[in-house]
GUMAR-430161 format. One line per 5 residues: number of its first residue (from 1); their letters; for each residue y, x negated, z negated of N, C-alpha, C, O. Coordinates in Angstrom, 1 decimal. Each point is the difference from the previous one (the first is absolute). Layout:
BEGIN
NUM> A> Y/X/Z/Y/X/Z/Y/X/Z/Y/X/Z  ...
//
This chain:
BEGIN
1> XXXXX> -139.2/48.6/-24.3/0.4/0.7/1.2/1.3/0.7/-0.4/0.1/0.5/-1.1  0.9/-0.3/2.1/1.1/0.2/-0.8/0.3/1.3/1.4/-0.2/0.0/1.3  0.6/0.8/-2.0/0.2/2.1/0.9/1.1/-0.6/0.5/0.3/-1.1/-0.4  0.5/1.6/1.3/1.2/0.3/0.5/0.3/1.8/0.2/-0.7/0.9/0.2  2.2/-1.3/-0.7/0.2/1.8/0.1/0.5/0.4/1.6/0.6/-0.8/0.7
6> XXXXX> -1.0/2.5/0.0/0.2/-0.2/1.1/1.0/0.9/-0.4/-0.5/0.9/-0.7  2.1/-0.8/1.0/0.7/1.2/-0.1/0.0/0.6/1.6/0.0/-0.6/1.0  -0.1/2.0/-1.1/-0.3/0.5/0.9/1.6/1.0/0.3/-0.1/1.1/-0.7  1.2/-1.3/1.4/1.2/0.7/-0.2/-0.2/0.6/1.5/-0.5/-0.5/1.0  1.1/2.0/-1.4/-0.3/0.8/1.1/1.4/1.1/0.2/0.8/0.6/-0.8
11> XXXXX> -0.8/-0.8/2.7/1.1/0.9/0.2/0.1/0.7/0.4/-0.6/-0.1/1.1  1.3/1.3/-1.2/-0.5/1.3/0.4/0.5/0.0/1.2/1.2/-0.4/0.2  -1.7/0.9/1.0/0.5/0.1/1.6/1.0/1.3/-0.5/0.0/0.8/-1.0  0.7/-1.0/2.0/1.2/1.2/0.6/-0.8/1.2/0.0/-1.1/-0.3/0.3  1.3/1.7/-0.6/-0.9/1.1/0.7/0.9/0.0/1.1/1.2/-0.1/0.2
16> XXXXX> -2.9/0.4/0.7/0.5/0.8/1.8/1.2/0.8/-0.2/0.6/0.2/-1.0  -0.2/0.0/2.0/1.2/1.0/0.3/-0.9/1.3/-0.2/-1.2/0.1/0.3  1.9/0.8/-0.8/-0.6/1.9/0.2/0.0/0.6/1.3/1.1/0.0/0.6  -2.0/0.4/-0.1/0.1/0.8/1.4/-1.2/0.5/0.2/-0.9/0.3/-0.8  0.9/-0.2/2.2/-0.9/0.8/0.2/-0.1/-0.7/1.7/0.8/-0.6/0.7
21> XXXXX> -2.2/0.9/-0.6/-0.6/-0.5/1.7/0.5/1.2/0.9/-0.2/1.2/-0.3  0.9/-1.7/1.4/0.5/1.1/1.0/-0.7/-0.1/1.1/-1.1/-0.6/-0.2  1.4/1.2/1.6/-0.2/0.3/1.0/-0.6/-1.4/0.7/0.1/-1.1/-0.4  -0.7/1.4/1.1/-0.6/-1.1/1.1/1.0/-0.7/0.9/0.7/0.5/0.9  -0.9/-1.5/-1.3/1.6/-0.5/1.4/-1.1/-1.1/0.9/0.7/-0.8/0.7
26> XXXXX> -1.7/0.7/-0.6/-0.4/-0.7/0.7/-1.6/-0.1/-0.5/-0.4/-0.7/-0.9  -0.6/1.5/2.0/-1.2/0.4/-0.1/-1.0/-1.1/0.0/0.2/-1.0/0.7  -1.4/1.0/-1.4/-1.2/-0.8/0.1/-0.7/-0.5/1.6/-0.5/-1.0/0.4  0.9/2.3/0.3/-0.5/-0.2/1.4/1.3/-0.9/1.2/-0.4/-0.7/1.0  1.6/0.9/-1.5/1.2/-0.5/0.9/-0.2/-1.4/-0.9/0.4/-1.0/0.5
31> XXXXX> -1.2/1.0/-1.8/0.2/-1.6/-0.3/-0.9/-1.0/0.7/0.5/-1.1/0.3  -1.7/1.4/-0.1/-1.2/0.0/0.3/0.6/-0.6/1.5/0.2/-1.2/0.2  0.2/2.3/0.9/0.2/-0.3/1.3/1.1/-0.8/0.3/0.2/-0.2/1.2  0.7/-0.3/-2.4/1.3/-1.0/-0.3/-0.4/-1.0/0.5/0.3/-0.6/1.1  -1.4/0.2/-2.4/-0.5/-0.9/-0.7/-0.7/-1.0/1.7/0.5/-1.0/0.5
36> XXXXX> -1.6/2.0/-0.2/-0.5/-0.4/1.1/0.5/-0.6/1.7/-0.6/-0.5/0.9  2.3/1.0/-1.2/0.7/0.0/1.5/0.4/-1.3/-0.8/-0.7/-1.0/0.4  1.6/0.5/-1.7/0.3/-0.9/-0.2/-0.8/-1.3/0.0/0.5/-1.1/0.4  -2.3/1.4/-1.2/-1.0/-1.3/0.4/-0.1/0.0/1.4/-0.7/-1.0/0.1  0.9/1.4/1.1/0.1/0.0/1.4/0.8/-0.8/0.3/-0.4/-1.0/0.6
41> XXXXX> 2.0/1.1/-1.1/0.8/-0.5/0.3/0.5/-1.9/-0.6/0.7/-0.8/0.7  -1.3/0.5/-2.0/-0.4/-1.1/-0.5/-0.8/-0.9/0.6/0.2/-1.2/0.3  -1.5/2.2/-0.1/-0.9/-0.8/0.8/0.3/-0.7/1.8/-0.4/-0.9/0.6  1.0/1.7/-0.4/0.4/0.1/1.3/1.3/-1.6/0.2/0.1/-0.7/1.0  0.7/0.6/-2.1/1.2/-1.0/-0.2/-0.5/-1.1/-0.6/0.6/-1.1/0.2
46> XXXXX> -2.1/1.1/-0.9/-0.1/-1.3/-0.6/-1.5/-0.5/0.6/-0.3/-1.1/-0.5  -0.3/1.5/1.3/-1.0/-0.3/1.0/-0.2/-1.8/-0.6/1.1/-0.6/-0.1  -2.0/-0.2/-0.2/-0.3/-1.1/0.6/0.8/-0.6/-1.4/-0.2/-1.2/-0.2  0.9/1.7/-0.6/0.5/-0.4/-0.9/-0.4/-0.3/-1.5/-1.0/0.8/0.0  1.1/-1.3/-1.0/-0.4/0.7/-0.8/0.7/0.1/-1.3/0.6/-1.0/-0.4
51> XXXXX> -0.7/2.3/-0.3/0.9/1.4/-0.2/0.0/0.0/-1.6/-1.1/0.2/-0.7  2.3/-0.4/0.1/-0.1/0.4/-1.6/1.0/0.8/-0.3/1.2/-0.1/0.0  -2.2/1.4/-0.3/0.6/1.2/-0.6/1.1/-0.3/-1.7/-0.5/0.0/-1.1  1.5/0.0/1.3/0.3/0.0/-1.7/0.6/1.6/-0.2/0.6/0.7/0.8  -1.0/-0.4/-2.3/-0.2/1.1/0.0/0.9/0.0/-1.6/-0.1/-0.7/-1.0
56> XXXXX> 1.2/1.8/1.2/0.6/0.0/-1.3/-0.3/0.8/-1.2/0.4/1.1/0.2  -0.8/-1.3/-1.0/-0.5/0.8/-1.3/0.9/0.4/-0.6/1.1/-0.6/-0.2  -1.9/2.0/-0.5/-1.1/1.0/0.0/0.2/1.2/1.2/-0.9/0.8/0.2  2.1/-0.8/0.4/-0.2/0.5/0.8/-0.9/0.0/2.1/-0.5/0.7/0.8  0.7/-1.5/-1.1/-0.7/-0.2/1.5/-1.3/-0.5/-0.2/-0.5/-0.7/0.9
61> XXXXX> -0.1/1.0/-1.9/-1.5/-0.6/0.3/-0.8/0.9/0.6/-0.8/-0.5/0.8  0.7/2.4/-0.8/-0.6/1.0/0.7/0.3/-0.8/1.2/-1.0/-0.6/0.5  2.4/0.6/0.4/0.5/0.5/0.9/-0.8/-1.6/0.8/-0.5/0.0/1.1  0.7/-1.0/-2.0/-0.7/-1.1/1.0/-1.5/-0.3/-0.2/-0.6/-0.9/0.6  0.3/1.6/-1.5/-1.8/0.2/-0.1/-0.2/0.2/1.6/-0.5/-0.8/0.8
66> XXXXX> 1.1/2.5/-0.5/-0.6/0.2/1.4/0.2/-0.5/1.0/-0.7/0.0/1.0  2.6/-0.8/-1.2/0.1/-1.0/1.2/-0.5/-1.0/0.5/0.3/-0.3/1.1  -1.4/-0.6/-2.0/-0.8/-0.6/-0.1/-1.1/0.3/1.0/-0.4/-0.8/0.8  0.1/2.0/-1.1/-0.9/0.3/0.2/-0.3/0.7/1.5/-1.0/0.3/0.7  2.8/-0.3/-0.6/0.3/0.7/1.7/-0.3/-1.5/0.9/-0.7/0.1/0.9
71> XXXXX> 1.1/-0.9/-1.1/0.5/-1.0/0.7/-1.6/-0.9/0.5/-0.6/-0.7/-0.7  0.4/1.0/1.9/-0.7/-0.5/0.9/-0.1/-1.6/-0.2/-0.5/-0.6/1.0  0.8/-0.1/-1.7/0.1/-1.6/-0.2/-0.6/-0.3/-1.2/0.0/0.8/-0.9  -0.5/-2.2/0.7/0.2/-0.5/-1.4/1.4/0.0/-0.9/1.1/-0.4/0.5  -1.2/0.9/-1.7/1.3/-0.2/-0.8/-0.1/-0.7/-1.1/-1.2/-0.1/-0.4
76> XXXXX> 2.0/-0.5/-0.3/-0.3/-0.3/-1.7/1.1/0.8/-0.3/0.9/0.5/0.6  -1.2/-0.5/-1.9/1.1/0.9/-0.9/0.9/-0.8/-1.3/-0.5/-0.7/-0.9  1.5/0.9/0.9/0.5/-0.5/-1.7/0.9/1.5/-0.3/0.6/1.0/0.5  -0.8/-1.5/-1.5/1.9/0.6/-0.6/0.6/-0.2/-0.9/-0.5/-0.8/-0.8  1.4/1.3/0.6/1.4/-0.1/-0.9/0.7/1.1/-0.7/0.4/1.0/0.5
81> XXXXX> -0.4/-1.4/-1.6/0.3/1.0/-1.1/1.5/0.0/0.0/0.4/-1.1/0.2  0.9/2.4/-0.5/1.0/0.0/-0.1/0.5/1.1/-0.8/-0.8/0.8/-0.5  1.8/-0.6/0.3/0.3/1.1/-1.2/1.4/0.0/0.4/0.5/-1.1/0.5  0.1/1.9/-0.6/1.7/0.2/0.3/0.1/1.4/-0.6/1.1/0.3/-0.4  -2.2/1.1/0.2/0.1/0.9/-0.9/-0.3/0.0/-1.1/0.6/0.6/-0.9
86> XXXXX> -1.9/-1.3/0.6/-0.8/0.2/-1.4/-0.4/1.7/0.2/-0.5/0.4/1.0  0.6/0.8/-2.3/-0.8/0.7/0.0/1.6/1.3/0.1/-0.1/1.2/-0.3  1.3/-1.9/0.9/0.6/0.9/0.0/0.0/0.8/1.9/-0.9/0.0/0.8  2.0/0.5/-0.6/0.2/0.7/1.0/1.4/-0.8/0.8/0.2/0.4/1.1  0.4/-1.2/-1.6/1.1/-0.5/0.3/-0.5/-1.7/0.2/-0.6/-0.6/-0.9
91> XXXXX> 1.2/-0.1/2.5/0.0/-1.3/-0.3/1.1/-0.5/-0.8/1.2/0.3/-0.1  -2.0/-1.5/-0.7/1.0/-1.0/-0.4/0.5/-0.6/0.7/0.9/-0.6/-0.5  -1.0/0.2/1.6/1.0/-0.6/1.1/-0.6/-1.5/0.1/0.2/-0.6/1.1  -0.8/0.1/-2.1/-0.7/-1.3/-0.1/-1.2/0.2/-0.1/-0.6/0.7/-0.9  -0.2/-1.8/2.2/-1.3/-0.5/0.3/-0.7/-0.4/-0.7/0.5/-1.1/-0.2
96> XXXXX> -1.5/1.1/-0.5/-0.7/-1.4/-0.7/-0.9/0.2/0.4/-0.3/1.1/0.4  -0.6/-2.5/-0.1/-1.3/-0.3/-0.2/-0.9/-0.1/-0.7/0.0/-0.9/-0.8  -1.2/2.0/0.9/-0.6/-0.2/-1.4/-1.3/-0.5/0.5/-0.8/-0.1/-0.9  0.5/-0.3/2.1/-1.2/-0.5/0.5/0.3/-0.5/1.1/0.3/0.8/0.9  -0.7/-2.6/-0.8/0.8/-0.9/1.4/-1.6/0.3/0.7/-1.0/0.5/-0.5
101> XXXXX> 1.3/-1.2/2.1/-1.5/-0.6/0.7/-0.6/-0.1/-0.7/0.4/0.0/-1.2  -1.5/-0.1/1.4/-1.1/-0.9/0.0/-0.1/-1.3/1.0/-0.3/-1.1/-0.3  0.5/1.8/1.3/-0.4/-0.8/1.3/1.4/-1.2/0.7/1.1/0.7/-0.1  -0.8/-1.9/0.5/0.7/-0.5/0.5/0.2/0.9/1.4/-1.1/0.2/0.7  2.2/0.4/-0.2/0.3/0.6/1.2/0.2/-0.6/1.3/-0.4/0.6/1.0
106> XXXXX> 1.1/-2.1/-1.2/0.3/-1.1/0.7/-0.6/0.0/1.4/-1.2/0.1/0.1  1.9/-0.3/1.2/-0.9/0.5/1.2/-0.7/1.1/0.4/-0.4/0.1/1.1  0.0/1.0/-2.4/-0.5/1.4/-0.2/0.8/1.0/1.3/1.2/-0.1/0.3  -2.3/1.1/0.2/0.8/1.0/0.3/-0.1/1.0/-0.7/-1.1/0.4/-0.4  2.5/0.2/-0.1/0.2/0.8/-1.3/0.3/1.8/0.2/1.0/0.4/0.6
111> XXXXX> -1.8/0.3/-1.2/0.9/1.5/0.3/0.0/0.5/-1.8/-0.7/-0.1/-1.0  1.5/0.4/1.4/0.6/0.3/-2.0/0.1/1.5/0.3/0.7/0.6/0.9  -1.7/0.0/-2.2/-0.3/1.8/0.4/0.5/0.6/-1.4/-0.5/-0.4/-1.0  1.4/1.4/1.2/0.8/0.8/-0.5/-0.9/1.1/-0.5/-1.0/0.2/0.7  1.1/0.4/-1.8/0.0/1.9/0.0/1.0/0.4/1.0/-0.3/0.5/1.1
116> XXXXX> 1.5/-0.7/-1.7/1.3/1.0/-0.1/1.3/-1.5/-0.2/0.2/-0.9/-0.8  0.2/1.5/1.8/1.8/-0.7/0.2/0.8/0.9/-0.7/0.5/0.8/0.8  0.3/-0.5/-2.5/0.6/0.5/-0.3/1.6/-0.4/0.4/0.9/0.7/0.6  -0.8/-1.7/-1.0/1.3/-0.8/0.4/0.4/-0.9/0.8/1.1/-0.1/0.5  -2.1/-0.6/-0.3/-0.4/-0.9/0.9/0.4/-1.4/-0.9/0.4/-1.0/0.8
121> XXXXX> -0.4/0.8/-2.1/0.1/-0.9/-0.6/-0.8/-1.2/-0.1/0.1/-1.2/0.3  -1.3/2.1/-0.9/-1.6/-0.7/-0.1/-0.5/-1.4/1.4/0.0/-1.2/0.2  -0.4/2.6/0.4/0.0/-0.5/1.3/0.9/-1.1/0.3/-0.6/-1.0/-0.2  1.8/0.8/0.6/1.0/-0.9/0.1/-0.1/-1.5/-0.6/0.0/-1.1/0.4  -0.1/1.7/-2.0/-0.3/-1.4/-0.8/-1.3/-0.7/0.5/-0.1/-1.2/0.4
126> XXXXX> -1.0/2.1/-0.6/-1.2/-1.1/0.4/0.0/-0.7/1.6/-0.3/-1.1/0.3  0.8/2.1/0.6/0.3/-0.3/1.3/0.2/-1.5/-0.2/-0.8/-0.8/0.3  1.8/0.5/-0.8/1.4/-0.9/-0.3/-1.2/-1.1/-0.7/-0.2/-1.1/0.6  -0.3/1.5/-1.6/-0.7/-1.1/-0.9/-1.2/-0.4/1.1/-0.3/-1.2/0.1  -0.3/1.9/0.6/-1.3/-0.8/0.4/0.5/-0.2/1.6/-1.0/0.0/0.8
131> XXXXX> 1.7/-0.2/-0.5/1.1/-0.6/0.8/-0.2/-1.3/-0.1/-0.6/-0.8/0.7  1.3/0.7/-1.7/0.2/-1.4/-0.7/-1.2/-0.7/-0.5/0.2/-0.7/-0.9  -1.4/0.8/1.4/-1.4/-0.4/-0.1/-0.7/0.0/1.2/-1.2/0.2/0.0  2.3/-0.6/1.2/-0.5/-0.7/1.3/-1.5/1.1/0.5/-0.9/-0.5/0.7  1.0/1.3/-0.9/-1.3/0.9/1.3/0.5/0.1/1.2/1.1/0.5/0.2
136> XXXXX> -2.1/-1.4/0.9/0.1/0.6/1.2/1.1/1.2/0.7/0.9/0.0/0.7  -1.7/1.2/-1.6/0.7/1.3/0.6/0.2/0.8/-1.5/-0.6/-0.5/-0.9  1.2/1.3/0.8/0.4/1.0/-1.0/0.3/1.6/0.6/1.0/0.0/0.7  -1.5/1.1/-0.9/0.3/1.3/0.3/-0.1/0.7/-0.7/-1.2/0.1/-0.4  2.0/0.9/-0.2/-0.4/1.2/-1.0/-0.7/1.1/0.6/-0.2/0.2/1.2
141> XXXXX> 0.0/0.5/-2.1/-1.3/1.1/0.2/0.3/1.2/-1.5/-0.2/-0.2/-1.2  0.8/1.4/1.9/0.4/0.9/-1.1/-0.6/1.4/0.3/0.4/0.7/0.9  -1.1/-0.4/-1.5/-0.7/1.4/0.3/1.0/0.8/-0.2/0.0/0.6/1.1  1.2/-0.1/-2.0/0.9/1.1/-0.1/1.3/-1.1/-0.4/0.0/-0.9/-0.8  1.0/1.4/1.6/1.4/-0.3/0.4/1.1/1.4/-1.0/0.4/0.9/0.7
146> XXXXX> -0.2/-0.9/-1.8/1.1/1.0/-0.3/1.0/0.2/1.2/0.5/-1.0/0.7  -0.2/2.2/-0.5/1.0/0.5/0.7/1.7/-0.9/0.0/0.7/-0.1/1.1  -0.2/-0.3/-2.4/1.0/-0.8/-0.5/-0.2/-1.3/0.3/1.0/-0.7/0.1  -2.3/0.1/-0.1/-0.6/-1.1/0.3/0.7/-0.5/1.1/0.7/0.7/0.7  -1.0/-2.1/-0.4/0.1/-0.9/1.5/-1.5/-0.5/0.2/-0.4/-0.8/-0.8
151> XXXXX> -0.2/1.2/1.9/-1.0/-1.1/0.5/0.8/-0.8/0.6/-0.9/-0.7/0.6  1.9/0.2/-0.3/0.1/-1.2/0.9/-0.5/-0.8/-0.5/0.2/-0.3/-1.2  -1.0/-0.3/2.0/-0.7/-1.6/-0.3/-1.9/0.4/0.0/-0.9/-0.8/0.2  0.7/2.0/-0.6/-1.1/0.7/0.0/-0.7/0.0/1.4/0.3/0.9/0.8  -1.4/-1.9/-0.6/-1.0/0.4/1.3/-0.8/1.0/-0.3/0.0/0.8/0.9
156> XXXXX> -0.7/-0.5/-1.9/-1.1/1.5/0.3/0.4/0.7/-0.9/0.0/-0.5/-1.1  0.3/1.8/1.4/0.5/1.3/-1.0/-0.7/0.7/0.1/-0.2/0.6/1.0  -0.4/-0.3/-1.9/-1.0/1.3/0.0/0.8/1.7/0.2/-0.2/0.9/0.8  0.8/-1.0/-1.6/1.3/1.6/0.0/1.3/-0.1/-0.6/0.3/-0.9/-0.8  0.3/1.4/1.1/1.5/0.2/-0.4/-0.1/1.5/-1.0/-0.3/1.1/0.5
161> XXXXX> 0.7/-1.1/-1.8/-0.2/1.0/-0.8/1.5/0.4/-1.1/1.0/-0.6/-0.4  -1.3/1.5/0.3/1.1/0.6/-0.7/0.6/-0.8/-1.6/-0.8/-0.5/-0.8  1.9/0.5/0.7/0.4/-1.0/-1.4/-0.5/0.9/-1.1/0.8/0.4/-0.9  -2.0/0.2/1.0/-0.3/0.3/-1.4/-0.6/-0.6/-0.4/-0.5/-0.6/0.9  -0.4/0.0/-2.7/-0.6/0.0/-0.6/-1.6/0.1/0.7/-0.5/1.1/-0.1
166> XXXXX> -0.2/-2.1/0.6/-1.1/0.4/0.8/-1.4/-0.7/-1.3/0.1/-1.1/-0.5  -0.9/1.6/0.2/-1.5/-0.6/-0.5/-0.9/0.4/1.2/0.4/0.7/0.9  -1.6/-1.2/-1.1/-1.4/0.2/0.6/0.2/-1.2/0.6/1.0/-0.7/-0.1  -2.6/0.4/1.0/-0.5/-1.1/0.6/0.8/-1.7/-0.7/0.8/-0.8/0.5  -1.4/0.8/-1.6/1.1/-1.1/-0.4/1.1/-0.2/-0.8/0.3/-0.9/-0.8
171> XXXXX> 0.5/1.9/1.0/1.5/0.4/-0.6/-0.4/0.6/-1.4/-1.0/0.5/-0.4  1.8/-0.7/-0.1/-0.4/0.5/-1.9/1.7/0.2/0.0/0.9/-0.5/0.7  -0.8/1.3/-1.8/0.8/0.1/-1.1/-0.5/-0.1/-1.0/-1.0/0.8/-0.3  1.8/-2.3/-1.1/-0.5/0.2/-1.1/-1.8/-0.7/0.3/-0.7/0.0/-1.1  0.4/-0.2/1.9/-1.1/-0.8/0.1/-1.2/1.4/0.0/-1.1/-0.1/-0.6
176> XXXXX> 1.4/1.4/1.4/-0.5/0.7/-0.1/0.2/0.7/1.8/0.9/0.1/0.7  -2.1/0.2/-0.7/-0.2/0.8/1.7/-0.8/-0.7/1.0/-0.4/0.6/1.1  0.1/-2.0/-1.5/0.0/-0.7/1.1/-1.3/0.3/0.8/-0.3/-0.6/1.0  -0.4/1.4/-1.5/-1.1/0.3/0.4/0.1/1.6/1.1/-0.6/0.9/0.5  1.2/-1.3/-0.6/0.2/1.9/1.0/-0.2/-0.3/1.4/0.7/-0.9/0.4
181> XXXXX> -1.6/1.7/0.4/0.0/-0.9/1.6/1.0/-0.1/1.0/0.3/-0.7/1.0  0.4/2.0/-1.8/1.3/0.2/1.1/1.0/-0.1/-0.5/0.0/0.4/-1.2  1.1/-0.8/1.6/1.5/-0.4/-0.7/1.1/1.6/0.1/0.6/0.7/0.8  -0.9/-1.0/-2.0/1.1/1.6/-0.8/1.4/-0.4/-0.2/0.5/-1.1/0.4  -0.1/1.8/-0.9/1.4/-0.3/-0.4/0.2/0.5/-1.6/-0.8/0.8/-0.6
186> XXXXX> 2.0/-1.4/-0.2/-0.8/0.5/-1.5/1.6/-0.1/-0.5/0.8/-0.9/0.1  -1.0/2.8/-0.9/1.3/0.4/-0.4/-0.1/-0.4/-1.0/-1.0/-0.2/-0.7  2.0/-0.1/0.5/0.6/-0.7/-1.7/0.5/0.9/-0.5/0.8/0.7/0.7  -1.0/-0.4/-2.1/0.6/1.2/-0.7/1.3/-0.7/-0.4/0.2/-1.2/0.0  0.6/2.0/-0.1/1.3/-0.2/-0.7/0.1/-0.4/-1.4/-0.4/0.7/-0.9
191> X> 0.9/-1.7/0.7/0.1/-0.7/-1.4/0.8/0.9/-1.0/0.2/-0.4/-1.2
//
């Protein structure tokens, strides 16, 4: 019987940015009664239809756990992994894919669910890419719009919020916060 060696090489992630969790920019209870006017409003547009949530990771999985869960219809779910910050504070400007479908979209009606519209980059590219994969219908779905941001092209907005640094419900910095029920805002110490 003959061993094989397993080398095990390991890389050290980025540390988080330094800061600190700030003020409440957007409460557990205003998310809660968002959440709910928005599954109203889905359910209400896709009636008779049937409905696939795609959901972009790691940020939007809180935000469309409950949308799911608002929406008056059958849904299925996929999603799609993307990265354009990594563990910094600044985009790179470029999209990648770090996780396609699962599901063929083809004839699908599609709502592609956001955390947060920083630049409106993200959004744009996938728009663009599952476009190009023949669904029936396509509409976005973004719980928080930065202030600098453009929703054009955005059907359901959850809030329009200030260009700071936001964690909770989803949102992390550094892969850290995402657990907070309400979305803070998070000072970055000075380098």
């Amino acid at each position: 019987m003959t061993s094989a060696t397993l080398r095990v090489v390991s890389l050290a992630p980025e540390s988080p940015p330094s800061g600190s969790v700030g003020r409440v920019v957007v409460s557990a209870e205003e998310l809660q009664a968002r959440v709910a006017s928005i599954g109203v409003e889905i359910s209400a547009d896709y009636r008779g239809k049937r409905l696939l949530l795609v959901g972009v990771l790691k940020g939007a999985f809180v935000f469309m756990s409950d949308l799911a869960r608002a929406i008056d219809l059958p849904v299925e779910i996929d999603f799609m992994a993307v990265s354009s910050y990594g563990t910094s504070t600044e985009s790179s400007g470029e999209v990648r894919i770090l996780k396609d479908l699962d599901c063929d979209i083809r004839g699908r009606h599609v709502v592609l669910v956001e955390d947060i519209v920083d630049s409106g980059l993200t959004m744009s590219h996938l728009a663009d890419l599952l476009k190009s994969r023949s669904p029936a219908s396509l509409e976005m779905c973004a719980l928080l719009v930065r202030a600098d941001a453009s929703a054009e092209g955005i059907r359901y907005v959850g809030f329009n919020v200030p260009a700071d640094w936001l964690v909770g419900y989803g949102l992390d910095v550094g892969e850290r916060f995402r657990e907070l029920s309400e979305v803070h805002s998070f000072d970055l110490e000075d380098a």
